[in-house]
N, C-alpha and C positions, 0 to 999 in steps of 0.2 A: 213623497211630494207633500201628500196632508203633514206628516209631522212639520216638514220645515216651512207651511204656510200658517201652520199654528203656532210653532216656534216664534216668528216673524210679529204674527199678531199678538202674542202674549208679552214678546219683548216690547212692543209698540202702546201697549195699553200701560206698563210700569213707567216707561217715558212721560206719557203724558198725564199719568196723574200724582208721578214726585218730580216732577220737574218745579225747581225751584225760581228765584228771582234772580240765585248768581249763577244759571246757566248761560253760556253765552250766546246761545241759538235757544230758542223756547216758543211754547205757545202761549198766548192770552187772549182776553177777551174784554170788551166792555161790559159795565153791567149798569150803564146810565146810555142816557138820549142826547146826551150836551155833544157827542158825533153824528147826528142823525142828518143827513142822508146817507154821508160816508160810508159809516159803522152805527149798524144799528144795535139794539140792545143785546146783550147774548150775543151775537155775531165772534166768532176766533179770530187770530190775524196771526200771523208769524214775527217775530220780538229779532232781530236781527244786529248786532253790534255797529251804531253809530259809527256813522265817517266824519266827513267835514258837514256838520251842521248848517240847514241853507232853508231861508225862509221858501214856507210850501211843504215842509217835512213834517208827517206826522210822527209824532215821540211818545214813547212813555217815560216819564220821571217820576221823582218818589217827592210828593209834599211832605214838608214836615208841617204845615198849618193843618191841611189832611189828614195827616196822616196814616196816607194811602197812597197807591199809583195812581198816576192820572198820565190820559193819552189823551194828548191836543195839539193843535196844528203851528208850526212854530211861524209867526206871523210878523215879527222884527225884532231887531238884535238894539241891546243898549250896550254903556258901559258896564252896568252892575248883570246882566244878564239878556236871554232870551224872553222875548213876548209870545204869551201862547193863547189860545183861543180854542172853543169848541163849535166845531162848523155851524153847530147848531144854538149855539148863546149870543145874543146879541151884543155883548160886552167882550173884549180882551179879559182875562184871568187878573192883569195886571190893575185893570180899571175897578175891579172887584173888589181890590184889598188884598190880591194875594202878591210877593214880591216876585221879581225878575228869576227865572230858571237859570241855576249856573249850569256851566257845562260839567260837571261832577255828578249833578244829581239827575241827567241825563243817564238811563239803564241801556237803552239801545231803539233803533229806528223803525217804524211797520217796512217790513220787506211790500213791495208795489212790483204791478205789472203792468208796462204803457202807461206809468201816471197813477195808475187806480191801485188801493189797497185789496192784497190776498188776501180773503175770505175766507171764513167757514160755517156754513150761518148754524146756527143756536148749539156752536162747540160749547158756549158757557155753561149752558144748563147741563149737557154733558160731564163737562170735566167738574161742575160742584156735586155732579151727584156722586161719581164715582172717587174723588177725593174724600167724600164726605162718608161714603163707604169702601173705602181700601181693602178692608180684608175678605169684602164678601164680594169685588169685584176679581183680587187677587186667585180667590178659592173658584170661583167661577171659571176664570179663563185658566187655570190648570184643570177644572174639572173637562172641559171644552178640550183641551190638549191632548189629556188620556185619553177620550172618546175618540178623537181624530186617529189617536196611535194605536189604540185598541183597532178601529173601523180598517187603520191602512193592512194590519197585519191580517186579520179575517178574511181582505181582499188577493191574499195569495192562496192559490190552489191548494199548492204541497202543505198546507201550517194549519193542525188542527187543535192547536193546542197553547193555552193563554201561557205564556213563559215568564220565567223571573224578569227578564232586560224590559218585555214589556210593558211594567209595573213601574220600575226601578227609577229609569229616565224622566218619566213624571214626577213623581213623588219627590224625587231631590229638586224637579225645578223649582215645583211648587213649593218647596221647602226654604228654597235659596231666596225666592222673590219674596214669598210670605216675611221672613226675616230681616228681609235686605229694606223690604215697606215699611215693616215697624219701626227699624232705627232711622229711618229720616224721618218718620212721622213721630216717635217716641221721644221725642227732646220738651223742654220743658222752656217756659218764660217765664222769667222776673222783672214786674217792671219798679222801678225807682222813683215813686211820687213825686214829680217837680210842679214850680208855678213860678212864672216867671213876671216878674213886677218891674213897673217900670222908675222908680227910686231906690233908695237904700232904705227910706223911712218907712216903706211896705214892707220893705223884706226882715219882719220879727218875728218869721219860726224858722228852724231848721232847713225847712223844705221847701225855701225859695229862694231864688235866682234875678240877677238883674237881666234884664233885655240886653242883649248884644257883646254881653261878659261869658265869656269861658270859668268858670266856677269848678273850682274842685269840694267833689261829695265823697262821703263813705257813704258804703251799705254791707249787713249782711245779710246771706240767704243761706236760711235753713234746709239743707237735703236731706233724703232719705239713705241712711246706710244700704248701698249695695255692692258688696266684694265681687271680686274678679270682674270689673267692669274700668273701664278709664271713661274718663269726662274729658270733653272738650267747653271750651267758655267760647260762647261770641259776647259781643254788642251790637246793640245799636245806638247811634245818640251819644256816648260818651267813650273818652277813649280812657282804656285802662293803663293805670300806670304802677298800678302795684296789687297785688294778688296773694292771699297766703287759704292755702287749702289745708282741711280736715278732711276725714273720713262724712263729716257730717256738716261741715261748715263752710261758706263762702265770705272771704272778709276784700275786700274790694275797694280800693280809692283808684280814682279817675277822676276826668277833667270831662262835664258837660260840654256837650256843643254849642255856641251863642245863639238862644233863643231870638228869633226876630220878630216878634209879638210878644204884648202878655197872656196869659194864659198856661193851660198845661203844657209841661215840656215833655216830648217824646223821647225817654232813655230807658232801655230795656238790659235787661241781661240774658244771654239762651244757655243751656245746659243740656248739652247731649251724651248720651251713654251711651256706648260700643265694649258690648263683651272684650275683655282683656287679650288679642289676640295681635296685635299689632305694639310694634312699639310708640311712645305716645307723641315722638316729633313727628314718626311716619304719618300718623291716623289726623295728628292737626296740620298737616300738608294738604294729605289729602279733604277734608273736610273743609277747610279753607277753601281750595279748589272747589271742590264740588258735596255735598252733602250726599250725593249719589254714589258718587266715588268712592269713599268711607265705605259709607254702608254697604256697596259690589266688593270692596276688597275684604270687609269682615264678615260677609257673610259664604264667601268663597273658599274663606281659610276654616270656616266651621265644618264647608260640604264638601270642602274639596278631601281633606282626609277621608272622611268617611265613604266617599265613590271610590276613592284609591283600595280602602279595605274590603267592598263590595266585589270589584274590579277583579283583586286579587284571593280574596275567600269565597266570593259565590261561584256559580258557573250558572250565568245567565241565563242558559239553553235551558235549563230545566225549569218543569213542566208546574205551574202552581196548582192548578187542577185540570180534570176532564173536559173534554169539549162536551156538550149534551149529546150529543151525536154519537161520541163514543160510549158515554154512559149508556145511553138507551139500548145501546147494542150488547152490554153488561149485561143489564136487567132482560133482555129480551130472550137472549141469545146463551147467556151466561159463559163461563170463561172456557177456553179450546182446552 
Protein backbone atom coordinates (compact mmCIF):
# COMPACT_ATOMS: atom_id res chain seq x y z
CA UNK A 1 0.00 0.00 0.00
CA UNK A 2 3.10 2.54 0.95
CA UNK A 3 4.67 1.87 -2.43
CA UNK A 4 1.49 2.50 -4.48
CA UNK A 5 0.74 5.77 -2.31
CA UNK A 6 4.22 6.77 -3.00
CA UNK A 7 3.95 5.72 -6.51
CA UNK A 8 0.79 8.05 -6.65
CA UNK A 9 2.64 10.93 -5.10
CA UNK A 10 5.84 10.79 -6.90
CA UNK A 11 3.69 10.62 -10.25
CA UNK A 12 1.84 13.70 -8.88
CA UNK A 13 4.78 15.99 -8.07
CA UNK A 14 6.37 15.24 -11.99
CA UNK A 15 2.76 16.44 -13.09
CA UNK A 16 2.88 19.35 -11.56
CA UNK A 17 6.04 20.68 -11.89
CA UNK A 18 6.44 19.81 -16.10
CA UNK A 19 3.21 20.57 -16.76
CA UNK A 20 3.25 22.86 -19.56
CA UNK A 21 0.98 25.82 -21.21
CA UNK A 22 -0.17 23.08 -24.14
CA UNK A 23 -1.58 20.80 -21.45
CA UNK A 24 -5.13 20.71 -21.84
CA UNK A 25 -6.07 20.36 -18.14
CA UNK A 26 -3.07 22.06 -15.98
CA UNK A 27 -2.42 23.97 -12.90
CA UNK A 28 -1.50 27.87 -12.35
CA UNK A 29 -1.18 30.50 -10.42
CA UNK A 30 -1.32 34.36 -10.08
CA UNK A 31 1.78 36.11 -9.21
CA UNK A 32 0.02 39.75 -9.29
CA UNK A 33 -2.88 41.45 -7.13
CA UNK A 34 -4.78 42.94 -10.39
CA UNK A 35 -7.42 39.51 -9.06
CA UNK A 36 -7.51 40.46 -5.64
CA UNK A 37 -10.12 39.51 -3.85
CA UNK A 38 -10.94 36.71 -6.24
CA UNK A 39 -7.35 35.23 -6.62
CA UNK A 40 -4.87 36.43 -4.52
CA UNK A 41 -1.20 36.48 -5.11
CA UNK A 42 0.37 32.89 -5.26
CA UNK A 43 -2.94 31.48 -4.85
CA UNK A 44 -3.31 28.02 -7.70
CA UNK A 45 -6.43 27.61 -9.77
CA UNK A 46 -7.26 24.73 -12.19
CA UNK A 47 -6.60 26.04 -16.15
CA UNK A 48 -9.59 24.01 -17.75
CA UNK A 49 -10.30 24.06 -21.68
CA UNK A 50 -12.70 27.07 -22.70
CA UNK A 51 -16.30 26.51 -23.79
CA UNK A 52 -18.53 29.19 -25.19
CA UNK A 53 -16.95 32.24 -23.85
CA UNK A 54 -19.52 34.44 -21.54
CA UNK A 55 -18.93 37.59 -19.82
CA UNK A 56 -18.34 36.83 -15.91
CA UNK A 57 -15.54 34.07 -17.06
CA UNK A 58 -12.37 34.28 -15.67
CA UNK A 59 -9.57 33.25 -18.50
CA UNK A 60 -6.13 33.08 -19.05
CA UNK A 61 -4.74 34.26 -22.41
CA UNK A 62 -1.21 34.90 -23.71
CA UNK A 63 -0.47 38.98 -24.25
CA UNK A 64 1.77 39.55 -26.85
CA UNK A 65 2.08 43.34 -25.51
CA UNK A 66 3.05 41.29 -22.12
CA UNK A 67 4.39 39.05 -23.21
CA UNK A 68 3.20 36.68 -20.70
CA UNK A 69 -0.31 35.03 -19.39
CA UNK A 70 -2.64 37.12 -17.98
CA UNK A 71 -5.88 35.86 -15.96
CA UNK A 72 -8.73 38.49 -16.01
CA UNK A 73 -12.39 38.59 -15.94
CA UNK A 74 -14.00 38.65 -19.45
CA UNK A 75 -16.15 41.68 -18.79
CA UNK A 76 -17.68 42.50 -22.70
CA UNK A 77 -17.41 41.24 -26.16
CA UNK A 78 -16.51 43.58 -29.27
CA UNK A 79 -16.15 43.08 -32.97
CA UNK A 80 -12.24 42.88 -32.92
CA UNK A 81 -12.47 40.83 -29.46
CA UNK A 82 -13.13 40.20 -25.63
CA UNK A 83 -12.87 43.01 -22.91
CA UNK A 84 -11.07 41.88 -19.91
CA UNK A 85 -10.47 43.42 -16.63
CA UNK A 86 -8.73 42.55 -13.27
CA UNK A 87 -11.28 42.42 -10.37
CA UNK A 88 -8.93 44.46 -8.77
CA UNK A 89 -7.82 47.54 -11.46
CA UNK A 90 -9.85 50.07 -11.69
CA UNK A 91 -9.70 50.17 -15.52
CA UNK A 92 -10.86 47.50 -18.31
CA UNK A 93 -7.29 46.22 -19.79
CA UNK A 94 -8.70 47.64 -23.04
CA UNK A 95 -9.01 51.30 -21.47
CA UNK A 96 -5.06 50.73 -20.61
CA UNK A 97 -3.79 50.40 -24.09
CA UNK A 98 -3.91 46.85 -24.32
CA UNK A 99 -6.15 45.56 -27.57
CA UNK A 100 -9.24 43.49 -27.57
CA UNK A 101 -8.56 39.47 -26.66
CA UNK A 102 -9.27 37.14 -29.71
CA UNK A 103 -10.74 33.99 -29.00
CA UNK A 104 -7.23 32.18 -30.30
CA UNK A 105 -5.21 33.72 -27.79
CA UNK A 106 -7.69 32.44 -25.12
CA UNK A 107 -5.60 29.11 -23.47
CA UNK A 108 -8.56 27.87 -21.51
CA UNK A 109 -11.08 28.92 -18.63
CA UNK A 110 -10.49 28.91 -14.15
CA UNK A 111 -12.42 25.61 -13.53
CA UNK A 112 -15.26 27.38 -10.62
CA UNK A 113 -17.54 25.88 -8.00
CA UNK A 114 -21.06 27.56 -7.33
CA UNK A 115 -19.71 30.63 -9.05
CA UNK A 116 -16.35 30.97 -7.04
CA UNK A 117 -12.92 30.06 -8.57
CA UNK A 118 -10.91 26.49 -7.27
CA UNK A 119 -8.20 27.37 -5.17
CA UNK A 120 -5.12 26.35 -3.79
CA UNK A 121 -3.70 28.93 -1.79
CA UNK A 122 0.22 29.82 -2.00
CA UNK A 123 0.45 26.61 -4.84
CA UNK A 124 2.65 29.47 -6.70
CA UNK A 125 5.41 29.60 -4.30
CA UNK A 126 5.22 25.90 -4.40
CA UNK A 127 5.36 24.98 -7.92
CA UNK A 128 8.28 28.01 -8.64
CA UNK A 129 10.34 26.43 -6.17
CA UNK A 130 10.15 23.02 -7.13
CA UNK A 131 10.29 23.83 -10.99
CA UNK A 132 13.06 25.96 -10.25
CA UNK A 133 14.72 22.90 -8.62
CA UNK A 134 13.61 19.79 -10.65
CA UNK A 135 16.25 17.54 -9.97
CA UNK A 136 16.62 17.87 -6.45
CA UNK A 137 12.85 17.59 -6.07
CA UNK A 138 12.91 14.68 -8.55
CA UNK A 139 15.84 12.94 -6.41
CA UNK A 140 13.99 13.58 -3.22
CA UNK A 141 10.66 12.01 -4.06
CA UNK A 142 12.36 8.78 -5.47
CA UNK A 143 14.55 9.01 -2.27
CA UNK A 144 10.95 9.10 -0.27
CA UNK A 145 9.77 6.20 -2.63
CA UNK A 146 12.60 3.59 -1.73
CA UNK A 147 12.11 4.52 1.94
CA UNK A 148 8.53 3.75 1.66
CA UNK A 149 9.39 0.40 -0.34
CA UNK A 150 12.26 -0.42 1.81
CA UNK A 151 9.81 0.55 5.18
CA UNK A 152 6.78 -1.69 3.51
CA UNK A 153 8.98 -4.75 3.02
CA UNK A 154 10.73 -4.65 6.75
CA UNK A 155 6.90 -4.61 7.82
CA UNK A 156 6.52 -8.41 6.72
CA UNK A 157 7.34 -10.89 9.31
CA UNK A 158 8.65 -13.75 7.10
CA UNK A 159 11.53 -11.11 5.02
CA UNK A 160 14.82 -10.62 6.69
CA UNK A 161 16.52 -9.71 4.03
CA UNK A 162 16.98 -6.43 1.65
CA UNK A 163 16.48 -8.10 -1.96
CA UNK A 164 17.52 -7.14 -5.61
CA UNK A 165 13.47 -6.35 -6.71
CA UNK A 166 13.71 -4.17 -3.69
CA UNK A 167 16.27 -1.70 -4.92
CA UNK A 168 15.52 -2.28 -8.49
CA UNK A 169 11.97 -0.72 -8.82
CA UNK A 170 13.21 2.59 -7.49
CA UNK A 171 16.09 3.01 -9.02
CA UNK A 172 14.53 2.69 -12.66
CA UNK A 173 11.67 4.96 -11.50
CA UNK A 174 13.86 7.46 -10.36
CA UNK A 175 15.75 6.94 -13.46
CA UNK A 176 12.94 7.25 -15.84
CA UNK A 177 11.49 10.69 -14.18
CA UNK A 178 14.95 12.01 -13.64
CA UNK A 179 15.46 11.66 -17.57
CA UNK A 180 12.00 12.16 -18.59
CA UNK A 181 12.39 15.92 -16.33
CA UNK A 182 15.57 16.85 -18.05
CA UNK A 183 14.13 16.59 -21.62
CA UNK A 184 11.18 18.79 -21.05
CA UNK A 185 13.18 21.07 -19.16
CA UNK A 186 16.49 20.62 -21.55
CA UNK A 187 15.35 22.50 -24.62
CA UNK A 188 16.76 25.57 -25.56
CA UNK A 189 15.38 29.36 -26.77
CA UNK A 190 16.19 31.51 -29.56
CA UNK A 191 14.96 34.58 -29.72
CA UNK A 192 14.86 36.86 -33.17
CA UNK A 193 15.43 40.66 -32.30
CA UNK A 194 12.41 42.32 -33.85
CA UNK A 195 11.09 46.19 -33.41
CA UNK A 196 8.31 47.01 -34.86
CA UNK A 197 7.69 50.76 -36.36
CA UNK A 198 5.05 52.42 -37.20
CA UNK A 199 6.28 53.78 -41.04
CA UNK A 200 8.58 52.43 -43.62
CA UNK A 201 10.85 55.54 -43.05
CA UNK A 202 11.73 53.97 -39.56
CA UNK A 203 12.23 50.77 -40.69
CA UNK A 204 16.27 51.22 -41.87
CA UNK A 205 17.83 48.10 -40.28
CA UNK A 206 17.31 44.74 -40.94
CA UNK A 207 15.57 44.08 -37.72
CA UNK A 208 12.40 46.00 -38.14
CA UNK A 209 9.00 45.46 -38.91
CA UNK A 210 5.92 47.71 -39.74
CA UNK A 211 2.96 47.56 -37.28
CA UNK A 212 0.13 45.22 -38.52
CA UNK A 213 2.46 43.71 -41.65
CA UNK A 214 3.25 40.09 -41.57
CA UNK A 215 6.96 40.36 -42.69
CA UNK A 216 9.01 37.67 -43.78
CA UNK A 217 12.61 37.36 -41.74
CA UNK A 218 15.63 34.94 -42.01
CA UNK A 219 17.62 33.87 -39.03
CA UNK A 220 20.31 31.54 -38.19
CA UNK A 221 21.08 29.56 -34.88
CA UNK A 222 24.10 28.25 -33.96
CA UNK A 223 23.89 24.60 -32.15
CA UNK A 224 26.05 22.70 -30.40
CA UNK A 225 27.03 19.29 -32.12
CA UNK A 226 25.31 16.28 -30.43
CA UNK A 227 24.99 12.79 -32.31
CA UNK A 228 22.63 10.23 -31.65
CA UNK A 229 20.07 12.85 -30.46
CA UNK A 230 16.92 14.20 -32.95
CA UNK A 231 15.81 17.89 -32.45
CA UNK A 232 12.42 19.07 -32.68
CA UNK A 233 11.90 23.03 -33.64
CA UNK A 234 8.99 25.01 -32.19
CA UNK A 235 7.93 28.71 -32.59
CA UNK A 236 6.61 31.29 -31.23
CA UNK A 237 5.54 34.65 -32.96
CA UNK A 238 6.41 33.43 -36.39
CA UNK A 239 5.52 30.80 -38.61
CA UNK A 240 8.03 28.91 -40.39
CA UNK A 241 8.06 28.36 -43.95
CA UNK A 242 11.20 26.97 -44.76
CA UNK A 243 13.90 25.13 -42.70
CA UNK A 244 17.24 23.63 -43.78
CA UNK A 245 19.25 21.75 -41.05
CA UNK A 246 23.04 20.94 -40.32
CA UNK A 247 24.50 19.04 -37.70
CA UNK A 248 25.35 22.40 -36.23
CA UNK A 249 23.29 24.98 -38.02
CA UNK A 250 19.59 26.41 -38.13
CA UNK A 251 18.79 28.51 -41.27
CA UNK A 252 15.04 29.52 -41.04
CA UNK A 253 12.74 31.80 -43.06
CA UNK A 254 9.33 32.52 -41.77
CA UNK A 255 6.73 34.95 -41.87
CA UNK A 256 6.43 37.26 -38.29
CA UNK A 257 3.06 37.74 -36.67
CA UNK A 258 1.54 41.45 -37.27
CA UNK A 259 2.89 43.43 -34.56
CA UNK A 260 0.00 45.60 -33.11
CA UNK A 261 2.15 48.33 -31.29
CA UNK A 262 5.56 49.59 -31.92
CA UNK A 263 7.99 48.21 -29.93
CA UNK A 264 9.85 44.75 -29.47
CA UNK A 265 8.26 42.09 -31.33
CA UNK A 266 7.84 38.76 -29.50
CA UNK A 267 9.36 35.76 -32.01
CA UNK A 268 11.33 33.00 -30.56
CA UNK A 269 12.51 29.73 -31.85
CA UNK A 270 12.71 26.46 -29.32
CA UNK A 271 15.05 23.59 -29.90
CA UNK A 272 14.60 20.49 -28.05
CA UNK A 273 16.67 17.21 -27.97
CA UNK A 274 15.47 13.66 -27.44
CA UNK A 275 17.97 10.93 -27.50
CA UNK A 276 17.65 9.25 -31.02
CA UNK A 277 15.24 6.55 -30.08
CA UNK A 278 12.07 7.24 -31.75
CA UNK A 279 11.57 7.95 -35.22
CA UNK A 280 11.39 11.81 -35.82
CA UNK A 281 7.58 12.16 -37.31
CA UNK A 282 6.61 9.97 -34.19
CA UNK A 283 8.74 12.16 -31.51
CA UNK A 284 7.26 15.62 -33.33
CA UNK A 285 3.68 14.21 -32.88
CA UNK A 286 4.08 13.44 -29.98
CA UNK A 287 5.99 16.80 -28.72
CA UNK A 288 3.44 18.83 -30.48
CA UNK A 289 0.83 17.05 -28.46
CA UNK A 290 2.49 17.35 -25.42
CA UNK A 291 6.14 17.97 -24.34
CA UNK A 292 5.55 15.38 -21.59
CA UNK A 293 4.60 12.86 -23.83
CA UNK A 294 7.88 13.00 -25.79
CA UNK A 295 9.82 12.94 -22.98
CA UNK A 296 7.45 9.50 -21.20
CA UNK A 297 7.91 7.83 -24.50
CA UNK A 298 11.70 8.44 -24.79
CA UNK A 299 12.56 7.90 -21.66
CA UNK A 300 10.56 4.53 -21.44
CA UNK A 301 12.19 3.16 -24.53
CA UNK A 302 15.72 3.92 -22.60
CA UNK A 303 14.33 1.88 -19.27
CA UNK A 304 11.99 -0.14 -20.72
CA UNK A 305 14.83 -2.51 -22.31
CA UNK A 306 16.94 -2.43 -19.58
CA UNK A 307 13.99 -3.69 -16.79
CA UNK A 308 13.25 -6.33 -19.57
CA UNK A 309 17.14 -7.50 -19.20
CA UNK A 310 16.98 -7.08 -15.41
CA UNK A 311 13.50 -8.97 -15.53
CA UNK A 312 15.15 -11.72 -17.49
CA UNK A 313 18.99 -12.01 -16.19
CA UNK A 314 18.64 -11.09 -12.59
CA UNK A 315 16.55 -13.00 -10.10
CA UNK A 316 15.28 -10.51 -7.91
CA UNK A 317 14.79 -12.80 -4.85
CA UNK A 318 18.18 -12.48 -4.17
CA UNK A 319 19.52 -11.30 -1.26
CA UNK A 320 21.85 -7.78 -1.65
CA UNK A 321 23.05 -8.23 1.84
CA UNK A 322 22.48 -9.29 5.53
CA UNK A 323 19.93 -8.02 7.70
CA UNK A 324 21.93 -6.85 11.00
CA UNK A 325 20.09 -9.27 12.85
CA UNK A 326 21.44 -12.00 11.03
CA UNK A 327 24.94 -10.48 11.02
CA UNK A 328 25.05 -10.03 14.71
CA UNK A 329 24.09 -13.69 15.13
CA UNK A 330 27.48 -14.31 12.53
CA UNK A 331 29.67 -12.46 14.82
CA UNK A 332 28.12 -13.71 18.02
CA UNK A 333 27.26 -16.96 17.40
CA UNK A 334 29.59 -17.84 14.40
CA UNK A 335 28.58 -20.23 11.67
CA UNK A 336 26.70 -23.98 12.71
Amino acid sequence: MLRRVGFLGVLLIVVLTTASAGAPVQLSYVYSDSMEPTIGVNDGYILVPAGEVQNGDIVTFWSDERDAYVTHRIVGQTADGYLTKGDNNPQIDQETGYPPVTRGEIRGEVLTVGGEPLLIPQLGFVLATARANLSAVLALAGGVLALLWAREGQTRPTRDLTRVRDVAGPVFLVGFLAVGGLLVYGGSSHDIPLVAVESAAGASGPRTVLVGTAEAVETQIELPQMPLTTRVVGSHGIDVTTMTRSATNLSIEGTIHPARTIGPVPAQITVNRYPAVLPHSVLVWLHNWHPIAAASATSGLIFGPLWVLYWVAIDGREPIRRSRSRLWTILTEGFE
